[in-house]
mmCIF file as Biopython writes it, N, C-alpha, C and O atoms, coordinates in Angstrom:
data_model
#
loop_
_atom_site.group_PDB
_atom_site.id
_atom_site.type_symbol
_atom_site.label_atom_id
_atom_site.label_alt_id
_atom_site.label_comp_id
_atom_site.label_asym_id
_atom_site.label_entity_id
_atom_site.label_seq_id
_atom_site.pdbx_PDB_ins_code
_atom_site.Cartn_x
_atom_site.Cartn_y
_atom_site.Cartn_z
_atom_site.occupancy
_atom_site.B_iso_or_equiv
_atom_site.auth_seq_id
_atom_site.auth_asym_id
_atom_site.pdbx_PDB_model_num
ATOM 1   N N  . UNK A ? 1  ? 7.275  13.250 13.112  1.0 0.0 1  A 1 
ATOM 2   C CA . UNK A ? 1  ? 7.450  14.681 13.014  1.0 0.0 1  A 1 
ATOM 3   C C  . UNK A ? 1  ? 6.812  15.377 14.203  1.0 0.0 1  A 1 
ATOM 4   O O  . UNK A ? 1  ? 7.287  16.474 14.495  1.0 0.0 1  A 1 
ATOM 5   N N  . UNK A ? 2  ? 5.792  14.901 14.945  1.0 0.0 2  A 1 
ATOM 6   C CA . UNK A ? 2  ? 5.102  15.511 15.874  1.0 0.0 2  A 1 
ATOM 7   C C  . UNK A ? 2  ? 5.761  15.037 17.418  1.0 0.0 2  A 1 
ATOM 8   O O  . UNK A ? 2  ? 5.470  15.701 18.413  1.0 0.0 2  A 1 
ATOM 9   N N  . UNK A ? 3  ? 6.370  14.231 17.487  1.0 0.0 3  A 1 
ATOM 10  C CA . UNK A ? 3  ? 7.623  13.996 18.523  1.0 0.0 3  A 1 
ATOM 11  C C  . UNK A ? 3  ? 8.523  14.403 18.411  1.0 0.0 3  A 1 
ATOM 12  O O  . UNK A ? 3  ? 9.068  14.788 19.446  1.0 0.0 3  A 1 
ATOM 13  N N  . UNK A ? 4  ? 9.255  14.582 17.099  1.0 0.0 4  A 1 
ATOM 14  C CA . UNK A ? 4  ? 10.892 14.744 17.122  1.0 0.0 4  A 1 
ATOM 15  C C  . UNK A ? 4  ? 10.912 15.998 16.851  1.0 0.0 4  A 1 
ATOM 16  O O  . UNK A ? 4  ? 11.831 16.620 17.383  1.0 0.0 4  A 1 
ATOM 17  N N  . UNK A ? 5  ? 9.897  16.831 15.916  1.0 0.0 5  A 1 
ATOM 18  C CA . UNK A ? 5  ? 10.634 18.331 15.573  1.0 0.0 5  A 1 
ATOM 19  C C  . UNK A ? 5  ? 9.196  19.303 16.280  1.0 0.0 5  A 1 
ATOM 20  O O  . UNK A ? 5  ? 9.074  20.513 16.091  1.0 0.0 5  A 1 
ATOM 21  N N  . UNK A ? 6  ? 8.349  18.574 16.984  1.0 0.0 6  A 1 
ATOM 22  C CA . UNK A ? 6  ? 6.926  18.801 17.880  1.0 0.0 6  A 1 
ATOM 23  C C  . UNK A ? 6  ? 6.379  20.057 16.961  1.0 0.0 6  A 1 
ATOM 24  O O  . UNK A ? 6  ? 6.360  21.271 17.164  1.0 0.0 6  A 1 
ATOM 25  N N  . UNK A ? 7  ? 5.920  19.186 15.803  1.0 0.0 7  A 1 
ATOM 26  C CA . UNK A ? 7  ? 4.953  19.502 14.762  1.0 0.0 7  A 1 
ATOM 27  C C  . UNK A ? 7  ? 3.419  19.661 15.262  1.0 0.0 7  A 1 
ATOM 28  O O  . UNK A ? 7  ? 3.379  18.623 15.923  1.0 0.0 7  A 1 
ATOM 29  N N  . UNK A ? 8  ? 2.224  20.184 15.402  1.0 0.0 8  A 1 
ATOM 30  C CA . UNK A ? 8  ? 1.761  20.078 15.437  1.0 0.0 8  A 1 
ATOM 31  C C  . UNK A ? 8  ? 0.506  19.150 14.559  1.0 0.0 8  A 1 
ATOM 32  O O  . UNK A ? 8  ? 0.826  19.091 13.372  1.0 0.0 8  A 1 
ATOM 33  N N  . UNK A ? 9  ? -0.343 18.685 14.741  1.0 0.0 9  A 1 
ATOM 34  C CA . UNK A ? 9  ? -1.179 17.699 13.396  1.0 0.0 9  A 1 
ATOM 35  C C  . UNK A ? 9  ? -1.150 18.422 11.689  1.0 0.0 9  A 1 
ATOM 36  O O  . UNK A ? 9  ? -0.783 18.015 10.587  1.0 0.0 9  A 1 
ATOM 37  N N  . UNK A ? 10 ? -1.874 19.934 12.326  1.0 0.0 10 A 1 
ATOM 38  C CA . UNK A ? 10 ? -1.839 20.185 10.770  1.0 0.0 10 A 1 
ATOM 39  C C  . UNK A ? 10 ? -0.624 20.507 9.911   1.0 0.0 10 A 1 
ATOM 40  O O  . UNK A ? 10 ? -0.517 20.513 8.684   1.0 0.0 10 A 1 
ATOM 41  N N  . UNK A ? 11 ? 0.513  20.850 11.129  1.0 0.0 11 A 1 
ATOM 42  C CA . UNK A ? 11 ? 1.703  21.280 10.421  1.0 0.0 11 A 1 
ATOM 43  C C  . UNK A ? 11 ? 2.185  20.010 9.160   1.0 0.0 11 A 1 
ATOM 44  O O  . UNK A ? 11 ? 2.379  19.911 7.948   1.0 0.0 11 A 1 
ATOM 45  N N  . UNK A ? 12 ? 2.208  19.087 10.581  1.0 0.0 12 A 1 
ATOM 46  C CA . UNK A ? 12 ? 2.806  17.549 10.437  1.0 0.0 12 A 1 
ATOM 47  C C  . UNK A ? 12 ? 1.755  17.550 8.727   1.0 0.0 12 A 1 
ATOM 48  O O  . UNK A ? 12 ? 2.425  17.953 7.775   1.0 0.0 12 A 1 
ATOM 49  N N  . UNK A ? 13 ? 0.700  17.260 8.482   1.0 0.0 13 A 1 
ATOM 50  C CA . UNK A ? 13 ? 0.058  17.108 7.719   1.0 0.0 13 A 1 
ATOM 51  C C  . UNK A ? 13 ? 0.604  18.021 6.222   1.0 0.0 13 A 1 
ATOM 52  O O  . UNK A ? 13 ? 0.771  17.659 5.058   1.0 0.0 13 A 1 
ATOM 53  N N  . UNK A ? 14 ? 0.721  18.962 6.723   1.0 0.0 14 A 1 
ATOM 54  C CA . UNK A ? 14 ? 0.925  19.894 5.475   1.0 0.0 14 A 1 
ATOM 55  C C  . UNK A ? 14 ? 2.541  19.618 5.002   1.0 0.0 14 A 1 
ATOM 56  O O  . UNK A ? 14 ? 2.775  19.713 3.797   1.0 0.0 14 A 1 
ATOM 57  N N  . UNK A ? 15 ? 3.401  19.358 5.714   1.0 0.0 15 A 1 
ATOM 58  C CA . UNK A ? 15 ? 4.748  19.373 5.506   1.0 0.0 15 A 1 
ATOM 59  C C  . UNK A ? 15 ? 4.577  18.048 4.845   1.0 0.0 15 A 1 
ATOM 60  O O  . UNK A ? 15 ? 5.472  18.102 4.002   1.0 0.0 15 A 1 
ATOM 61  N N  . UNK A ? 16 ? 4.021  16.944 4.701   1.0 0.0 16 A 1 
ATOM 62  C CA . UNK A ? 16 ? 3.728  15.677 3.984   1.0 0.0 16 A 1 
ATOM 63  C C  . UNK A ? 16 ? 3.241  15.960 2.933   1.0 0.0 16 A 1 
ATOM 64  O O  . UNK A ? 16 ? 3.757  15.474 1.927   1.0 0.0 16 A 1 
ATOM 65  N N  . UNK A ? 17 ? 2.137  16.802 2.807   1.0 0.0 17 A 1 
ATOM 66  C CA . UNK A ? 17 ? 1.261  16.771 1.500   1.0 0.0 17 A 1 
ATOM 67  C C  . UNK A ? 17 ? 2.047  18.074 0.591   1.0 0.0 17 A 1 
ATOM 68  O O  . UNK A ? 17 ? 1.430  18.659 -0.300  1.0 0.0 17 A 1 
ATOM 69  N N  . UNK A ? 18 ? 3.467  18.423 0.949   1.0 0.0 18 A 1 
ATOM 70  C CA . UNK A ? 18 ? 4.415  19.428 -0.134  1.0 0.0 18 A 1 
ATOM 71  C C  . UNK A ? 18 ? 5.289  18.300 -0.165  1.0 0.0 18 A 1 
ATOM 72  O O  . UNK A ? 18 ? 5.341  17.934 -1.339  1.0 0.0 18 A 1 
ATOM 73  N N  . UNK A ? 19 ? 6.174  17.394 0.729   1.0 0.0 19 A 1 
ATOM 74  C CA . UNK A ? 19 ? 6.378  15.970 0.219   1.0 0.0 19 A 1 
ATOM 75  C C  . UNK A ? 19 ? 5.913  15.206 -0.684  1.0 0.0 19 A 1 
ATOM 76  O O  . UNK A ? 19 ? 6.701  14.814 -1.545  1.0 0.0 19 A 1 
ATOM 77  N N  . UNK A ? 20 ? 4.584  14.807 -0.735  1.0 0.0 20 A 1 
ATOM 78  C CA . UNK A ? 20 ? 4.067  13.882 -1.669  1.0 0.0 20 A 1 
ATOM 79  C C  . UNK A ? 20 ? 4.043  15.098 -2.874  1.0 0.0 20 A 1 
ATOM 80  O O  . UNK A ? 20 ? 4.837  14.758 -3.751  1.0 0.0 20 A 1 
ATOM 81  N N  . UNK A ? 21 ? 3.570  16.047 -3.115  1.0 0.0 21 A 1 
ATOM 82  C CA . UNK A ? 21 ? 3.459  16.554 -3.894  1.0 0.0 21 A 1 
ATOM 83  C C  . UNK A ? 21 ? 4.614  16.863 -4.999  1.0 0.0 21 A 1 
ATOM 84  O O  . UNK A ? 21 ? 4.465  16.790 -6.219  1.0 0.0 21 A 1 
ATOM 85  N N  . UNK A ? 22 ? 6.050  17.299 -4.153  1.0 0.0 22 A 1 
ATOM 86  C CA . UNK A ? 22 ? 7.207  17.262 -4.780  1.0 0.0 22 A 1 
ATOM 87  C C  . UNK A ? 22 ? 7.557  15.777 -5.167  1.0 0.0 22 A 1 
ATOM 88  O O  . UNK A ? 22 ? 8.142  15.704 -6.247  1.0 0.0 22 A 1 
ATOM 89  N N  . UNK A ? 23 ? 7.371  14.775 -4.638  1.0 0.0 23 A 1 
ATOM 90  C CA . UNK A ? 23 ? 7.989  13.018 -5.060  1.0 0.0 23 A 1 
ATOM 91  C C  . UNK A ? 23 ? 7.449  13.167 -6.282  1.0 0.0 23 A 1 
ATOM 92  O O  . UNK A ? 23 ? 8.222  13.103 -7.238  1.0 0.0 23 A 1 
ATOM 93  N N  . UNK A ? 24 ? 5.926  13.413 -6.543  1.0 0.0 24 A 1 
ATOM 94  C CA . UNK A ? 24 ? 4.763  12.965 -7.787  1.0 0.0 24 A 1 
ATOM 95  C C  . UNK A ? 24 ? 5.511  14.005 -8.860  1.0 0.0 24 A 1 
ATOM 96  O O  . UNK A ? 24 ? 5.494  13.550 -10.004 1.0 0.0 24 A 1 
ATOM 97  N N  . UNK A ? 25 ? 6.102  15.178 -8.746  1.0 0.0 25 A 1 
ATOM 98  C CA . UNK A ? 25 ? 6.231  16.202 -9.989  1.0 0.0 25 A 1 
ATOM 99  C C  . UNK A ? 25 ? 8.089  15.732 -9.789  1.0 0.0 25 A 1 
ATOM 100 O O  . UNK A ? 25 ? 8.780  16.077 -10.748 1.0 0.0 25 A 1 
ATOM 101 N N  . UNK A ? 26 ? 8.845  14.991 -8.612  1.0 0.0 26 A 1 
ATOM 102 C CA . UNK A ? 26 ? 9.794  14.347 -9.613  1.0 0.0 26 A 1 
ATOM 103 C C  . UNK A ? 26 ? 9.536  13.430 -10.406 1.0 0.0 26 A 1 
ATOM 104 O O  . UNK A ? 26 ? 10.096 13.663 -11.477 1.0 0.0 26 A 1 
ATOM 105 N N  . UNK A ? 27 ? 8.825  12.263 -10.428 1.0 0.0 27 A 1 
ATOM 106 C CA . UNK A ? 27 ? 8.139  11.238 -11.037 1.0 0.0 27 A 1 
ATOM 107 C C  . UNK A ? 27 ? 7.609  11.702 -12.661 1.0 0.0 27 A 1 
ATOM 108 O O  . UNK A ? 27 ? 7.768  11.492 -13.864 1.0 0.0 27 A 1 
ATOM 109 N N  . UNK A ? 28 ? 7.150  12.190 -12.036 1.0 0.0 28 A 1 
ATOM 110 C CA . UNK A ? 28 ? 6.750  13.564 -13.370 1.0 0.0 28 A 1 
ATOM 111 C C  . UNK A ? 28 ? 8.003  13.383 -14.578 1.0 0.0 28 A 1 
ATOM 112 O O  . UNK A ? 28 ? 8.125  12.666 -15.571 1.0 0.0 28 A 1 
ATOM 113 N N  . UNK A ? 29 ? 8.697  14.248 -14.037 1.0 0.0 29 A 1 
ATOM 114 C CA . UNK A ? 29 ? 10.132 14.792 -14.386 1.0 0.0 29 A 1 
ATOM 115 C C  . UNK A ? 29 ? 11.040 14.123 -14.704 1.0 0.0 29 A 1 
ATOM 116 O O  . UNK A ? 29 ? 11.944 14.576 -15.408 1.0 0.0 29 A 1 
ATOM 117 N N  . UNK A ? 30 ? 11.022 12.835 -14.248 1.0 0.0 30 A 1 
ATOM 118 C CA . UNK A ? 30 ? 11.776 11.708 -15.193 1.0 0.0 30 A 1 
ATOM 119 C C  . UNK A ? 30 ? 12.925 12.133 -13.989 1.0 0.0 30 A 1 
ATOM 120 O O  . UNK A ? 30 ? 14.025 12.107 -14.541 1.0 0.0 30 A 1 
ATOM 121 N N  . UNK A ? 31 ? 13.061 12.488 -12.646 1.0 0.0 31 A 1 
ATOM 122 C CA . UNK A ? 31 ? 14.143 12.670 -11.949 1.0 0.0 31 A 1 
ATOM 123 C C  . UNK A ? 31 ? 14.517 11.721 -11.166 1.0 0.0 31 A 1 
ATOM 124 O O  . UNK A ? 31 ? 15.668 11.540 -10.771 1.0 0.0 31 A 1 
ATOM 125 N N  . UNK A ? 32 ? 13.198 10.824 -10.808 1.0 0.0 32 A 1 
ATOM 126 C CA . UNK A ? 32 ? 13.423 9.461  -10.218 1.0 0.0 32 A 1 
ATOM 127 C C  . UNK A ? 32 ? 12.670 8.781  -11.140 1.0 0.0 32 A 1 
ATOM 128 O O  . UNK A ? 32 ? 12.017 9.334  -12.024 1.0 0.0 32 A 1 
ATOM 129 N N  . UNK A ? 33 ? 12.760 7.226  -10.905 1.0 0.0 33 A 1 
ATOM 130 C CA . UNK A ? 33 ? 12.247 6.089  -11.296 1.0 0.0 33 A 1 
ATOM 131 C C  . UNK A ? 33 ? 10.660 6.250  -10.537 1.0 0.0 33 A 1 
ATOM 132 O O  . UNK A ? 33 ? 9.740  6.898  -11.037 1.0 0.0 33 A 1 
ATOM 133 N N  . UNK A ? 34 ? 10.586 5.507  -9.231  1.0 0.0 34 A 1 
ATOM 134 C CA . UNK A ? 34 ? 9.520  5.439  -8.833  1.0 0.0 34 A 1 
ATOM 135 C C  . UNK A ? 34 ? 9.457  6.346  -7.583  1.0 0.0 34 A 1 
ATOM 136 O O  . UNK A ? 34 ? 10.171 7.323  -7.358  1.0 0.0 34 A 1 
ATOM 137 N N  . UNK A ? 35 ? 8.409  5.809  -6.764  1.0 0.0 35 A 1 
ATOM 138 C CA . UNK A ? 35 ? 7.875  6.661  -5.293  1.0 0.0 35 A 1 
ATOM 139 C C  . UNK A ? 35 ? 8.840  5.682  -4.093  1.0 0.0 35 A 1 
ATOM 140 O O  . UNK A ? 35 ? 8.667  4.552  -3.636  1.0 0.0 35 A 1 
ATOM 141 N N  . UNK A ? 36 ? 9.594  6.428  -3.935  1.0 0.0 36 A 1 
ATOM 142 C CA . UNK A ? 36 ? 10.590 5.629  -2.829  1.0 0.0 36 A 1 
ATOM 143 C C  . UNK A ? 36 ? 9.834  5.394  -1.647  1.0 0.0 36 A 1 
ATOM 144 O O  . UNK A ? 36 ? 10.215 4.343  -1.131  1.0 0.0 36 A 1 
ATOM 145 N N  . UNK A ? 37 ? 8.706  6.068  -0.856  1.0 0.0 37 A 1 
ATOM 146 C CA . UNK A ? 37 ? 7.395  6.372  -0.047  1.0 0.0 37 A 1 
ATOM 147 C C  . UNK A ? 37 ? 6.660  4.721  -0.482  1.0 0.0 37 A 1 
ATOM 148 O O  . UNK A ? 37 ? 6.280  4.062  0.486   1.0 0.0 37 A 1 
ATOM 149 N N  . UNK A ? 38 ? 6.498  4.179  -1.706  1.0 0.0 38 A 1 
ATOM 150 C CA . UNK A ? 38 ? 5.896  3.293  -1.733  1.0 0.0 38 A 1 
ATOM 151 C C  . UNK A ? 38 ? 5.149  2.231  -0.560  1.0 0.0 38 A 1 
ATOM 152 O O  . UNK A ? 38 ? 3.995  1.988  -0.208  1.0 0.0 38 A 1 
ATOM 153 N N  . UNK A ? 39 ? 6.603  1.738  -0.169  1.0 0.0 39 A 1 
ATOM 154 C CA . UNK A ? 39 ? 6.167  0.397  1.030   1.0 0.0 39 A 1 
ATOM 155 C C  . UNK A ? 39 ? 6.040  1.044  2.232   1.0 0.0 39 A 1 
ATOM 156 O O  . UNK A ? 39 ? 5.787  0.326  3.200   1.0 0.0 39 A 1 
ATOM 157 N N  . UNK A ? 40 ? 6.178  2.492  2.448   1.0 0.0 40 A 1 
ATOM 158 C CA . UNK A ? 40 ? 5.634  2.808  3.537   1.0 0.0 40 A 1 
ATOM 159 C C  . UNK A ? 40 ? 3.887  2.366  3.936   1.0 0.0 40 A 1 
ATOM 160 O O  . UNK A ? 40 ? 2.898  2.448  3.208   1.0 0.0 40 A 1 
ATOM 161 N N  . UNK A ? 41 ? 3.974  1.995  5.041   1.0 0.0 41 A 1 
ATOM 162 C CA . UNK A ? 41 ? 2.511  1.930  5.839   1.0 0.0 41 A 1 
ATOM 163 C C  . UNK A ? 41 ? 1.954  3.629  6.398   1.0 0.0 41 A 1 
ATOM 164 O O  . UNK A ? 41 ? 2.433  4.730  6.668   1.0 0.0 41 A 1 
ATOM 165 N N  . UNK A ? 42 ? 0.629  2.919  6.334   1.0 0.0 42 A 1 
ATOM 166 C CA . UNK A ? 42 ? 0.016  4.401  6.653   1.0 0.0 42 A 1 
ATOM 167 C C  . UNK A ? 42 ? 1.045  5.121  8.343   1.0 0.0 42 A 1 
ATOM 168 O O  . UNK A ? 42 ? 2.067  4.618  8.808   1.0 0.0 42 A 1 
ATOM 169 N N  . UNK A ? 43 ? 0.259  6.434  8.909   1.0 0.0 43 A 1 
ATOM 170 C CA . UNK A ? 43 ? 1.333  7.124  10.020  1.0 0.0 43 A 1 
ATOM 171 C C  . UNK A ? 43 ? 0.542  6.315  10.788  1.0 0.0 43 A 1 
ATOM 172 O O  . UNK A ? 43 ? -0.569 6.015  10.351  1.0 0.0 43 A 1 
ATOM 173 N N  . UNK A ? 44 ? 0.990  5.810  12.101  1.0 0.0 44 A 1 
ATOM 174 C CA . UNK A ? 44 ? 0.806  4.873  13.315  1.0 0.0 44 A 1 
ATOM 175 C C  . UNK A ? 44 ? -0.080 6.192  14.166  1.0 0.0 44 A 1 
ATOM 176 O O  . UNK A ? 44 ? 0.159  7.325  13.746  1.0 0.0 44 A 1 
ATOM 177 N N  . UNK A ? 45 ? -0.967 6.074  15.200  1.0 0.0 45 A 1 
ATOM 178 C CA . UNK A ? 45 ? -1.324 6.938  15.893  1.0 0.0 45 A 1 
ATOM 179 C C  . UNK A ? 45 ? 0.046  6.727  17.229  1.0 0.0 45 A 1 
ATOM 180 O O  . UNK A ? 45 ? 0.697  5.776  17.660  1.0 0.0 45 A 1 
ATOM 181 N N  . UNK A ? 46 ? -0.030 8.190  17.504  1.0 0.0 46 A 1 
ATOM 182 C CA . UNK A ? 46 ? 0.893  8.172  18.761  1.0 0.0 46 A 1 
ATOM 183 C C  . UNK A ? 46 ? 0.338  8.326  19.815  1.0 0.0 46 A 1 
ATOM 184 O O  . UNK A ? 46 ? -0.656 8.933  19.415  1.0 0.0 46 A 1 
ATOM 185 N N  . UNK A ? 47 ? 0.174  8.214  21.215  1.0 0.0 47 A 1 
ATOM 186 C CA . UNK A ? 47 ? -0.370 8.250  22.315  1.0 0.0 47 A 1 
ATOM 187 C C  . UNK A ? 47 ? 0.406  9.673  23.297  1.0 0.0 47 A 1 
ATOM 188 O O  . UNK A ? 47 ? 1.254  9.290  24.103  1.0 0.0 47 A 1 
ATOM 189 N N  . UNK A ? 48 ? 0.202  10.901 23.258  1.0 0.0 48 A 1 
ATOM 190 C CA . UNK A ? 48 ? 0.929  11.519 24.026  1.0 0.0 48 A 1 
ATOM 191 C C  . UNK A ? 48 ? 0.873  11.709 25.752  1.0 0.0 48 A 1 
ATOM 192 O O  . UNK A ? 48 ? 1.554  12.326 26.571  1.0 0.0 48 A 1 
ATOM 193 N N  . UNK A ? 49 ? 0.188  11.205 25.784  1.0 0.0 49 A 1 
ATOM 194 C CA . UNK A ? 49 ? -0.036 11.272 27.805  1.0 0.0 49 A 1 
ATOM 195 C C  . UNK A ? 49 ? -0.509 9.538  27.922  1.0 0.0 49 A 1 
ATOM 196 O O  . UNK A ? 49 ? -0.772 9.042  29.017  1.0 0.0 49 A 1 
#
């Protein structure tokens, strides 16, 4: 997100944590099964210069 749509950290950060937040209250909701996010690995650091 901070390469492709040049998010800044906290943006990048906050636009994830209304992500996770919406996955957990579908989960909730019986709208999905599980956390499709699961087998994701943590975010990689990026090197910009």
């Amino acid at each position: 997100m901070q390469t492709q749509h040049k998010c800044r950290n906290n943006g990048a950060v906050n636009l994830l944590c209304c992500l996770k937040n919406f996955t957990l209250y579908a989960i909730r909701n019986e709208w999905i099964e599980k956390n499709p996010f699961h087998f994701y690995n943590k975010m990689k650091t990026v090197d910009f210069m």
